[in-house]
N, C-alpha and C positions, 0 to 999 in steps of 0.2 A: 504494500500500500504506500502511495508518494506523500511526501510529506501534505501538501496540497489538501488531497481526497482525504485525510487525517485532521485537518483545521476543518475542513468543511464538515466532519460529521461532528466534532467534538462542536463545533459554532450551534450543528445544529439542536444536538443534545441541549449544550446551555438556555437557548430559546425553548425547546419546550421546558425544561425543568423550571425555567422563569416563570412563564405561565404557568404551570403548575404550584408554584408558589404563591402566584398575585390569585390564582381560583381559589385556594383553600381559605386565603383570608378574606373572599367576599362574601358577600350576602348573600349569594344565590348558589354557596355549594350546598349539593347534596351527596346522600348516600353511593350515589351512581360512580359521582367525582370520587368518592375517599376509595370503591373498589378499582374504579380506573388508576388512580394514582399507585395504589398498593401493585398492581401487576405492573405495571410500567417499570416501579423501583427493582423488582421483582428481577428483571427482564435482563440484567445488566447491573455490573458492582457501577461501571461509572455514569448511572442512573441515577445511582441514589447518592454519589460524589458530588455531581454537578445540582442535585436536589439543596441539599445540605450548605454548599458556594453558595447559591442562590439565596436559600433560606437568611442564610449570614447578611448576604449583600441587602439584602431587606430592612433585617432589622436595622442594620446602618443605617438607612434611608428614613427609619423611624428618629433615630438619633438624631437626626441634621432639621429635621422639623419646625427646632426654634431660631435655626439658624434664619437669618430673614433672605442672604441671598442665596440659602439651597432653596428654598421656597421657591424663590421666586424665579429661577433657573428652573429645578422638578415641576415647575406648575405650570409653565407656558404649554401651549398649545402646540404640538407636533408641524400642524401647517403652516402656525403664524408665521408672516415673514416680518412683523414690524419690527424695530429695536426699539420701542417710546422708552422703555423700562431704562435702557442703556443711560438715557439723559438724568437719570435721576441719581445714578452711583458715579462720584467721579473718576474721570478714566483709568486713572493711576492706579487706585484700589480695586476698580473694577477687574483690570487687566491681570491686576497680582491675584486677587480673589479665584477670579477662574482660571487662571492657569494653578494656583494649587486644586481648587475643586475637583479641575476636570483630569491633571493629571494624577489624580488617584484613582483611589475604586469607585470617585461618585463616577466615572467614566460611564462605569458598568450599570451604576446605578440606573444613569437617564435610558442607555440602553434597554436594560430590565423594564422599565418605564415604559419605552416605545413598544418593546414587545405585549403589556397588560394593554397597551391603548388598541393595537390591533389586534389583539384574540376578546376585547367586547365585541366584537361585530362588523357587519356592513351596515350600512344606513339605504332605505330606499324610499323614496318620497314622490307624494305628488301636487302640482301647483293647484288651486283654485279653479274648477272647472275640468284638470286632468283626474283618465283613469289611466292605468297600468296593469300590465299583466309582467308578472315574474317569474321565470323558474327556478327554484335554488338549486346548490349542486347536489342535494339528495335526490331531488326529482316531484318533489313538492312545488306546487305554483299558490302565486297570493295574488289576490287579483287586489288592487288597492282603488278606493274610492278617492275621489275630490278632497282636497287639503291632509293629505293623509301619509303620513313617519311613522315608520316602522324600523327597530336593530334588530338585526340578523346572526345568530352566533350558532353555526354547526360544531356540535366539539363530538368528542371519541365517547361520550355517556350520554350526553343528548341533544337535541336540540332544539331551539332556547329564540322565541321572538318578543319582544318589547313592542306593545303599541302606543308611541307616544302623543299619537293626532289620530281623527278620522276615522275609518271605518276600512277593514281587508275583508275580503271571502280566501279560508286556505281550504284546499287539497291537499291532505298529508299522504305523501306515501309511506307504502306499510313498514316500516322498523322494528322490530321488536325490541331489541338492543340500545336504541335510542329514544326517550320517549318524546314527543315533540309536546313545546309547552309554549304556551302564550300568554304572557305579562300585560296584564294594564293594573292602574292602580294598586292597590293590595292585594288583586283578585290573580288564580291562575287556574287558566281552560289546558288539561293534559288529556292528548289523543297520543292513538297510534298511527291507525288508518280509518281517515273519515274527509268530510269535507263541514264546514262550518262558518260563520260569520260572527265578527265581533265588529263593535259599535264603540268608540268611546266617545262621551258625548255631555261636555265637562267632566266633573267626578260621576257619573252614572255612565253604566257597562251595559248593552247588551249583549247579548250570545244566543245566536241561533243553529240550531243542529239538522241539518238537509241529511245527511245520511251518516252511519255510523254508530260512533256515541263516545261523550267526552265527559269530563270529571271537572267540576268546579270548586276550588278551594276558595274561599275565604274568611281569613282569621280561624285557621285549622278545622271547621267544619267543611265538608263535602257533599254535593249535589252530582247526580246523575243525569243529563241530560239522553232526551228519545229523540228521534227524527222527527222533524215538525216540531218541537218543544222550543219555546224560547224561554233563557231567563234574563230578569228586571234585577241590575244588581246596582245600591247607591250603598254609600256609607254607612248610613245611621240605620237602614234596615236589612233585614231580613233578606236574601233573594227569592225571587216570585216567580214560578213556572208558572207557563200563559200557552195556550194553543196557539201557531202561530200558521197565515197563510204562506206558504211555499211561492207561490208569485210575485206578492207585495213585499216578501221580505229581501228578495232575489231582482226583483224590475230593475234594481240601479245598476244591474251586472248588465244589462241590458239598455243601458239607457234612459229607460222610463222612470217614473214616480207614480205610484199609484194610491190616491187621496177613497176613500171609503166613509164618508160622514165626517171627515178631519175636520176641526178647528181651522180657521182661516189663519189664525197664526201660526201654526205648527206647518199647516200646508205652505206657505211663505218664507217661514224658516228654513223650509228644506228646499226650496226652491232658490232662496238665497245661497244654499252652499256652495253650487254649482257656478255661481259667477254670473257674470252681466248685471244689467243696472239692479240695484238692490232697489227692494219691492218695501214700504213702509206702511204700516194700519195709524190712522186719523184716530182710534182709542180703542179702549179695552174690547166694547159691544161690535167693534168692526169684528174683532180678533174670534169672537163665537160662533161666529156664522160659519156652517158647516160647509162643506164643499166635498165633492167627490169627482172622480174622474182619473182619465189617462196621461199625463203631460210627459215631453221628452224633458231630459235633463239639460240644464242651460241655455233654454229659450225662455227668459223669466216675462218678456215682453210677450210673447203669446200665452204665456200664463196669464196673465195680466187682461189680456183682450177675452179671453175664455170666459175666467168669474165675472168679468164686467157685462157680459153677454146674457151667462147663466143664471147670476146671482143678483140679489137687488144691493151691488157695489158698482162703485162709480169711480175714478180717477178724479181725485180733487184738486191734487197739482203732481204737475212732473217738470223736471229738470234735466240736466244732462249728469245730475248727481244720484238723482231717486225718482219713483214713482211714490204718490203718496195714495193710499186707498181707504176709502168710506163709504159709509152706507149711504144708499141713495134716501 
């Protein structure tokens, strides 16, 4: 073996052992992680070597904490390109500062660093108005709704999506070995192989189950979801299974929005997410008026011509900023 091919697998050993290190002390290991890690160590004395380096180089990176320019070096942003920070340490100290810093083990530290920043995730998102369709590299697709973030993290025990906006429809492929899990708020939806819809929508979750069937945690009790079942999950309460229709809850996957007796406000709401001029109710008694019907997504101006047609509302002013809507 050349010297070369030698640095290249010990580099890469160190990178996973890092991540292995920055997993065990987050928030989100589990039992899956502690028996992943255990064979891995398992697999190779200089597995659990570079475990151990690692482990060390850590705790250092804990020690430097009240230091104010490790901070402030460990805490930038991998992409930033600014230097504002640079103008504030003057040069001289700066220059001596990081050349001791970096020529130590904080070297390894920030590396260790870059390595936890890339094994959280991918990021995939969509603007105002867009949809997306995804396929991960397990073979799982997310289909993502208007305004809609979601992180991505395949690892070797499971894998692991964050919904931080919006609204996705997934397709899990089947894994046994890996379970797939979905993060909003304090709530988590764990499949294997199914397809399902999640909603986050301020602090309230929904989840709905088209085929399969998924397990909802939160705050350590568990809920069963059936195909066709939706649940209603907010903070302060309980989660609420609801029968749910299969076409209204799926139409956005398709385009459509489909209103069934809705509140004119709610119907509006969701018409807004989509983008184009935002649609405003004259008061509360506008906002009651029921409405039903088929509308595409992000034509909020023929929305607008529709209720005005169908409903006894009327267009009281409009702008190039809003439409503003009341009862005739």
């Amino acid at each position: 073996m050349t010297d070369s091919v030698r640095n290249n697998l010990l580099s890469l050993v160190a990178a996973r052992a890092a991540y292995w290190v920055a997993r065990m002390g987050s928030d989100q290991r589990t039992r899956a992680d502690d028996e992943a890690l255990a064979r891995w160590l398992d697999e190779n004395a200089a597995h659990r070597a570079q475990f151990n380096a690692q482990k060390a180089l850590w705790d250092q990176i804990g020690a430097l904490s009240d230091d104010p320019v490790a901070r402030q070096i460990l805490g930038r942003d991998p992409q930033e390109k600014g230097r504002e920070e640079d103008a504030e340490i003057p040069y001289a100290n700066r220059l001596s500062r990081r050349s001791l810093f970096f020529g130590g083990t904080a070297a390894a530290a920030a590396a260790m660093m870059g390595v936890f920043w890339l094994a959280a995730g991918t990021e995939f998102s969509t603007r105002p108005g867009q949809q997306r369709n995804v396929t991960l590299a397990d073979g799982s697709t997310v289909t993502l709704d208007t305004a809609t973030r979601i992180d991505v993290a395949l690892e070797e025990g499971e894998r692991r999506v964050r919904l931080r906006s919006g609204q996705a429809y997934f397709d899990v492929a089947p894994d046994k070995t890996r379970p797939f899990r979905v993060l909003v708020e304090g709530n988590e939806i764990r499949a294997l192989g199914t397809e399902f819809n999640v909603r986050r929508d301020g602090r309230r979750t929904e989840v709905y189950l088209a085929h399969g069937s998924v397990a909802i945690r939160k705050r350590g009790a568990e809920i069963i979801l059936r195909p066709g079942q939706q649940a209603l999950i907010s903070p302060a309460k309980a989660p609420r299974i609801v029968a749910a229709e299969p076409d209204r809850m799926q139409s956005w996957r398709r385009g459509k929005l489909i209103f069934d007796a809705t509140p004119l406000a709610e119907a509006v709401a969701e018409v807004n997410r989509y983008g184009g001029k935002p649609i405003r109710l004259a008061d509360a008694a506008t906002g009651r008026v029921k409405v039903s019907g088929v509308f595409h997504v992000g034509r909020s101006q023929a929305f607008v011509e529709s209720v005005t047609v169908a409903l006894p509302i009327e267009v009281e002013r409009e702008n190039e900023d809003e439409t503003l809507l009341g009862q005739r």
